[in-house]
C-alpha positions in Angstrom: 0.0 0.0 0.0 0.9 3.9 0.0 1.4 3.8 3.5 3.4 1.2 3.5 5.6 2.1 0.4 5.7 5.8 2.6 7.0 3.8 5.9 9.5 2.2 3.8 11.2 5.2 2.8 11.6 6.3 6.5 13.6 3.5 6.9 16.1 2.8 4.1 16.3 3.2 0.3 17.0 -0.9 0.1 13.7 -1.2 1.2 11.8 0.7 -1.2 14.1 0.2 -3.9 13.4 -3.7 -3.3 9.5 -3.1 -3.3 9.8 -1.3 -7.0 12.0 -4.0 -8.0 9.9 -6.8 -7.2 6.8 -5.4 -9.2 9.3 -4.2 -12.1 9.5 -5.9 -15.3 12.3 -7.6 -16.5 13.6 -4.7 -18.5 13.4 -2.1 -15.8 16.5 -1.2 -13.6 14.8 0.6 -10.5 17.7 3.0 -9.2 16.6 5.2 -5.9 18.6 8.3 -4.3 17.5 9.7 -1.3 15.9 13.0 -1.4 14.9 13.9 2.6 12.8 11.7 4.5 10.1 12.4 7.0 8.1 10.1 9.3 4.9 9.4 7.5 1.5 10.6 9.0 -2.4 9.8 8.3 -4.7 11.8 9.9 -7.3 9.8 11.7 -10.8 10.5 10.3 -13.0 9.7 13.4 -11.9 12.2 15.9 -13.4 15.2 17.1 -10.8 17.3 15.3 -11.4 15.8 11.8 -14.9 15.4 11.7 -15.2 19.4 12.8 -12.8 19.8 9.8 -15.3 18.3 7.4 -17.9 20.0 8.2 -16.6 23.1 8.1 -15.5 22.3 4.8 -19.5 21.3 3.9 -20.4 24.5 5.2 -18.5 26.6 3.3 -18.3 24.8 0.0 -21.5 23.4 0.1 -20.1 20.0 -0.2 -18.8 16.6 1.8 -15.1 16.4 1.5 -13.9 13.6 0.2 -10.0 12.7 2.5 -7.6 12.1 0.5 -3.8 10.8 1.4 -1.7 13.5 0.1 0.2 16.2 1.7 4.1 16.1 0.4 6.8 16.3 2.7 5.4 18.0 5.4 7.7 15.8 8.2 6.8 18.3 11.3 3.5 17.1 11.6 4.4 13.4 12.5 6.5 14.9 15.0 3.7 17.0 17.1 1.9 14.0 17.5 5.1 12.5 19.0 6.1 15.6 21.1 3.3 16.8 21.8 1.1 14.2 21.9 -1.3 15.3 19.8 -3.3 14.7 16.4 -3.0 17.4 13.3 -5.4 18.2 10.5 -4.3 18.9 7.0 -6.8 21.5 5.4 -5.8 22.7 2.0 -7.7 24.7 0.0 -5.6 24.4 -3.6 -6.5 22.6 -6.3 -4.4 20.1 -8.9 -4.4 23.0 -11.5 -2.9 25.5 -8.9 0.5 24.0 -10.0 1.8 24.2 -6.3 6.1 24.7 -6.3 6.3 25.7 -10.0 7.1 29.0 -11.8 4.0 29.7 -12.3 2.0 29.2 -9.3 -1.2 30.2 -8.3 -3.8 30.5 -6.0 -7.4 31.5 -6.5 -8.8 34.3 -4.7 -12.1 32.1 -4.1 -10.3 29.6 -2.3 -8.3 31.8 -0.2 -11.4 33.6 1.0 -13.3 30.3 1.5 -9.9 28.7 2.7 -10.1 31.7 6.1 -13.8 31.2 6.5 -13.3 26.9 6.6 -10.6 27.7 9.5 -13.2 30.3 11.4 -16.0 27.6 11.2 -13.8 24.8 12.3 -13.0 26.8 15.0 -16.6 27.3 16.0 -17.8 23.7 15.3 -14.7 22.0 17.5 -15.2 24.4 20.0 -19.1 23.3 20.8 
């Protein structure tokens, strides 16, 4: 699975490099290089904090959200749970077409205004 392909590369290149190889035809050489690493981290989607998340986000956008495993290298998070012993919540409000880290990057005003109030009703709904 993702998660486990993601736990994999906490640990070693061998291990991942192994898993590509083992599903790899014949003719592909799998060669991996070590970029940074990060614990991996999955937000739980029955806590309090999530499920005030989501509907927050159904309030503004008018629509369930749908999670989604994504989120990049973002390796602090994994740590708050371990420090601080708590659970995160990844809210982002970009879409695919935003073309996040490239030259040209954007971001659309209606998100960004729907993006602050999401965060102002999540605040109100975990609070009750």
């Amino acid at each position: 699975t993702a998660y486990e392909i993601a736990s994999c590369l906490v640990g070693s290149e061998m291990c991942i490099r192994d898993s590509f190889s083992s599903i790899a035809p014949d003719s592909v050489s799998v060669n991996v290089k070590p970029h940074h690493g990060g614990t991996p981290y999955v937000s739980p989607t029955d806590t309090i904090e999530y499920l005030s998340a989501s509907e927050a986000i159904e309030e503004t956008f008018g629509k369930k959200p749908v999670p989604v495993r994504g989120g990049g290298s973002i390796p602090i998070v994994a740590l708050f749970e371990k420090e601080l012993g708590v659970k995160s919540i990844l809210l982002g409000f970009g879409l695919d077409s935003d073309a996040i880290h490239s030259p040209n990057e954007h971001f659309g005003l209606s998100n960004f205004y729907n993006g602050i109030e999401t965060i102002a009703n999540f605040y109100k709904l975990y609070s009750q």
